[in-house]
Steps between C-alpha positions, in 0.01 A plus 500: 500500500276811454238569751183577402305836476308596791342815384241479302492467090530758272236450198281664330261459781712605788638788316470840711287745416603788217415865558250474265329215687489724803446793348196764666235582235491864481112492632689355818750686514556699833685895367753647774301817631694768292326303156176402698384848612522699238361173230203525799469850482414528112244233548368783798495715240318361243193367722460709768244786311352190363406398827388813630263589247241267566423631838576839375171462281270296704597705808415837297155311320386385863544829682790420750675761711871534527509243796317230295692536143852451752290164620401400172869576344685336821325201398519506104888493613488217773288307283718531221785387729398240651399372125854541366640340762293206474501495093934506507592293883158247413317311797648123401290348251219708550531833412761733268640460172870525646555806215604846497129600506280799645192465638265815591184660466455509115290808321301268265255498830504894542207536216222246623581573851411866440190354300404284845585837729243709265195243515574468895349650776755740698645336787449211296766524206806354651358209684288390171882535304661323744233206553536460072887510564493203739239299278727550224818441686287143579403468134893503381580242749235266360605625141897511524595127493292431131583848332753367332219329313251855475822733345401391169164721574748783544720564209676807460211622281273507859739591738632784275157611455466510868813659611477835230122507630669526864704775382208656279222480787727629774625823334193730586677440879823674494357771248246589773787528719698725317168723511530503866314156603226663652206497206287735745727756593483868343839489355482174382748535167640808604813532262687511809422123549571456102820654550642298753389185353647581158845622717501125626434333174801684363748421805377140424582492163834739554596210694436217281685709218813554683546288767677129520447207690311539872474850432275421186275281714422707784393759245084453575638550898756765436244725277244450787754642766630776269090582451411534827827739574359690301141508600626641882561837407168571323337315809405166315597248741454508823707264694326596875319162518835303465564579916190253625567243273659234761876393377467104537195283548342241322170473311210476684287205386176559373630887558179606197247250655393145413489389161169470378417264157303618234489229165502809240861618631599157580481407130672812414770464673516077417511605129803771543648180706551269280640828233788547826568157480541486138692781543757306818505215340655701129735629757611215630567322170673834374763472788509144465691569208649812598642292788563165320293302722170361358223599630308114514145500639573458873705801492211639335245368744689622849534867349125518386447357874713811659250710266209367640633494901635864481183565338251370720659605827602814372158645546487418888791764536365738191671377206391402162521276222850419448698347176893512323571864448681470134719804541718278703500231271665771305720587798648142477524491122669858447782479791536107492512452855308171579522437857176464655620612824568800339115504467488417844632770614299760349203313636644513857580875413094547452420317805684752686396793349144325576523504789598899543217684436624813520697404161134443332374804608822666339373395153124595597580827559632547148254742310214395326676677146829367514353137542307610175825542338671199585198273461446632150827295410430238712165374359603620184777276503277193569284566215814489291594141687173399370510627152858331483371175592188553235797522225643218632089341427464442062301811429574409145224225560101660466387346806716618700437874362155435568536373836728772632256724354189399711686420772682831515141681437309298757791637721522881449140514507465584848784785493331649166110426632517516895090444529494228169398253787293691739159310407704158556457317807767609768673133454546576121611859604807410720575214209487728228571826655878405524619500137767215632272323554248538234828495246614177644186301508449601138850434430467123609137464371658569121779319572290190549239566183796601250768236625369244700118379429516268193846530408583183574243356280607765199827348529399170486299567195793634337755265587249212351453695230843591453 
């Protein structure tokens, strides 16, 4: 007589596993180093002037010395880190979208920060932009787990509107460095300064022409290097200061004083909040697809949270407001390299050069002209992000000419009428003053009289009528 089976059935429900059941997604998937590195290093790339110009400006609008632009630029880096890491590893259920996403400090808050340093006392610039920063960094924590419900105030026709204003408004600031930086000095636009900031542009674009691959993206870095070569033998940078800048240490907390909370720049910087998280949360989505893996609304709501923790505690160690940076998203898209500990990487990779000072005061000691050069394609190249996204927006449709319009006016009116708000109150002038912020509030205002108020009703009418 047979005996009976002793192992177990095979059926349809004991079946073992296929390799598609156990199968890594490629956002999970863990490169050997020789793939990892160099996938890590075009990410490096692609951010790192990004990061770095920020603190670049602010340092240069608040008056900093060499020691405190290395401080301020350590900690742009750290921050930006320590972000990353948290956006692609995640803190369990709490924190971190779990996507091949950067987090640093974004430029959309360069422009009304300069507007708070200008209507500040001296001495009293950085703490009242970092007290805004930490109200705001409390403000998308509070905000992040319903935006899913506000994007519909922020189409493409606002944020577009926003980021070519960010592009628009910011360009006075590398043109003044290609003069030279210094707006009081007697040589101030010497053609020598001209010269060397048109020499960079070219190497830039020499570089985009005619290189491939990583070469092509380290062409902002590459032109900068190439720049300041040639600035040392007509005596235009001076790398002395580089000796006393220590080679490891850590930010200092509270290194530019105690924040201090004033409501006009607190609004300000709220308002350009909720534009960054518009902006993270498009990025998300974006690479949700890129990645094939939906971006659902907890996903959503833990990488809007990383935005507001690395942007509320960024300020104790001098960072700023922080948000996606989309040239990664691009990163992802163009090489097709998903892994988020790819990502994860680079972020570590800015921790460490964080905490090396010596490595920020490398890129502070890069003349004043050939930053002008390079930062003529870099905020050029945002205002072109935002036009993109405005042809992405139905211009075809009246309203929204109209709209961009006024909102595009309000915005440039402070870079073509610097003292068009002197007789407001100083609340009104750090609101307005910024045309980010004046462009944006507009922006939304419109939005909400031209597609929002009543239209529900108007439908209705139709529909009945219909």
């Amino acid at each position: 007589m047979a005996q009976p089976a002793t192992g177990p059935a095979e059926g349809p429900c004991t079946a073992s596993p296929t390799a598609a059941d156990t199968a890594v997604h490629p956002v999970d998937e863990k490169l050997p180093t020789a793939r990892l590195v160099p996938a890590a290093l075009q990410h490096i790339a692609a951010m790192y002037a990004g990061v770095v110009t920020p603190p670049l400006i602010i340092g240069q609008a608040v008056g900093l010395d060499t020691a405190g632009m290395t401080r301020l630029i350590a900690a742009s880096l750290l921050i930006a880190g320590l972000a990353t890491l948290l956006q692609t590893i995640g803190l369990r259920r709490f924190a971190g979208n779990r996507l091949p996403f950067v987090n640093a400090a974004s430029s959309a808050g360069i422009a009304p920060m300069l507007a708070i340093a200008e209507t500040s006392a001296p001495g009293h610039q950085l703490p009242t932009i970092y007290g805004a920063v930490m109200v705001a960094g409390v403000f998308c924590l509070a905000v992040g787990p319903f935006f899913g419900r506000l994007l519909r105030f922020f189409p493409p026709l606002v944020t577009g509107v926003v980021i070519t204003l960010i592009g628009v408004t910011l360009m006075p600031v590398p043109v003044g460095w290609a003069q030279g930086g210094d707006a009081t000095a007697d040589d101030f636009g010497a053609m020598k300064y001209l010269a060397l900031a048109a020499f960079t542009l070219v190497v830039i674009l020499l570089i985009q022409r005619f290189g491939r691959g990583f070469v092509r993206q380290t062409a902002l870095l590459a032109g900068m290097f190439v720049g300041t070569l040639a600035a040392l033998p007509f005596g235009l940078a001076d790398f002395s200061a580089l000796g006393s800048a220590p080679v490891a240490a850590l930010p200092t907390p509270f290194a530019f004083g105690a924040p201090e909370f004033q409501p006009a720049a607190i609004l300000s910087l709220c308002i350009v909040m909720l534009v960054l998280m518009t902006e993270s949360s498009a990025g998300m989505l974006a690479l949700g697809e890129i990645c094939e893996r939906r971006t659902d609304g907890p996903t959503l709501s833990r990488g809007l949270r990383t935005d507001g923790i690395a942007t509320l505690l960024g300020p104790v160690f001098g960072g700023f407001p922080t948000s996606a940076f989309a040239q990664n998203v691009g990163v992802v898209s163009l090489t097709r390299v998903r892994s988020r500990y790819v990502v994860a990487a680079a972020g570590g990779a800015l921790l460490v050069l964080g905490a090396f000072p010596v490595l920020g005061a490398v890129v502070s000691l890069v003349p004043m002209p050939v930053l002008g050069g390079a930062g003529i394609v870099l905020f050029g190249s945002i205002a072109v992000s935002g036009i993109r996204t405005l042809s992405e927006a139905g211009l075809d449709d009246s309203s929204n000419i109209v709209l961009v319009a006024v909102a595009l006016g309000a915005g440039i009116i402070p870079l073509a009428a610097p003292a068009f708000y002197a007789g407001f109150p100083s609340w009104a002038q750090t609101v307005l003053g910024s045309g980010i912020s004046a462009g944006a509030l507009v922006a939304v205002l419109l939005n909400l009289f031209f597609h929002h108020l009543g239209t529900h009703s108007r439908h209705a009418v139709a529909l009945k009528s219909s």
